[in-house]
MIVO-728123 format. One record per atom (N, C-alpha, C): x, y, z. Coordinates in steps of 0.02 Angstrom, whole numbers, padded with zeros to 5 digits, always signed. Layout:
# MIVO-728123
XYZ
...
# end
This chain:
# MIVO-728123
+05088+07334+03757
+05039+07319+03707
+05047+07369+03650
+05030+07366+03579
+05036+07386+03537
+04970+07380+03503
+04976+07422+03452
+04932+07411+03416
+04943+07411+03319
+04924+07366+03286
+04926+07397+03208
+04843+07391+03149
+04850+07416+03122
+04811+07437+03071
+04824+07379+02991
+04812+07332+02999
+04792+07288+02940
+04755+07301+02882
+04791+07302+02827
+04735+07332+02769
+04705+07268+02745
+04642+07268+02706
+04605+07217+02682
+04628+07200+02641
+04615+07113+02612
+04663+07104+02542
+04612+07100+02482
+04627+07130+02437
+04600+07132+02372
+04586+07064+02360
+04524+07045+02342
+04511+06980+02308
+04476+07009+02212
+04480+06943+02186
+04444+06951+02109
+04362+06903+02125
+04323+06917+02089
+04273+06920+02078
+04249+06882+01990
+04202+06850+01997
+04169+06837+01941
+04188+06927+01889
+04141+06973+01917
+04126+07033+01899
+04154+07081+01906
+04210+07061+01952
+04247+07129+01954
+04303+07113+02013
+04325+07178+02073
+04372+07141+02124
+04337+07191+02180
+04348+07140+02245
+04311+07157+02311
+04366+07188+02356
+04343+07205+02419
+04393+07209+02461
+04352+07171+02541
+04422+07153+02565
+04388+07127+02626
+04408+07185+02658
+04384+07187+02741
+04389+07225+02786
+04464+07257+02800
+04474+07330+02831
+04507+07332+02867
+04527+07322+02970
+04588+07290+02981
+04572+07269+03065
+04608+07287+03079
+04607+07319+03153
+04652+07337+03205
+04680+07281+03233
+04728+07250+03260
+04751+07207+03291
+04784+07257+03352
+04776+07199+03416
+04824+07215+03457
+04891+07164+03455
+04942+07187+03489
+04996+07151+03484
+05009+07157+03581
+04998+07096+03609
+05030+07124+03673
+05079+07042+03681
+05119+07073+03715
+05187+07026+03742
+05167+07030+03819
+05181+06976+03853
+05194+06951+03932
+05273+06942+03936
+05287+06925+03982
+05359+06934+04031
+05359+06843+04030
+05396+06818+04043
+05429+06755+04040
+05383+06725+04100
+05353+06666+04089
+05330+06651+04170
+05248+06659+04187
+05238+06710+04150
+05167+06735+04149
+05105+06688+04163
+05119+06674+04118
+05060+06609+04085
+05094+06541+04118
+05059+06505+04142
+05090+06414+04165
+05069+06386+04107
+05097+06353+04082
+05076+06310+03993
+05034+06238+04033
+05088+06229+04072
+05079+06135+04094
+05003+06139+04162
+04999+06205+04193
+04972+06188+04238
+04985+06151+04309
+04933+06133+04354
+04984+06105+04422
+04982+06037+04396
+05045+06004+04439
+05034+05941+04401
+05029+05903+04499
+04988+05859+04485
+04950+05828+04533
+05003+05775+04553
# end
């Protein structure tokens, strides 16, 4: 797992310019197999 730091993106404004938030994201990867996509099949 990883982690990064996202900066907010500048928007414009009637009046001027805003900023949205800054976010942490995680980044995590699984191993091949992990997850079943299809599920059991009956």
């Amino acid at each position: 797992m990883a982690t990064q730091n996202r900066k907010g993106k500048v928007y414009r404004t009637r009046t001027g310019t805003g900023k949205r938030k800054d976010v942490k994201r995680a980044i995590v990867t699984l191993r091949e197999g992990t997850i079943d996509i299809f599920g059991e099949l009956a």
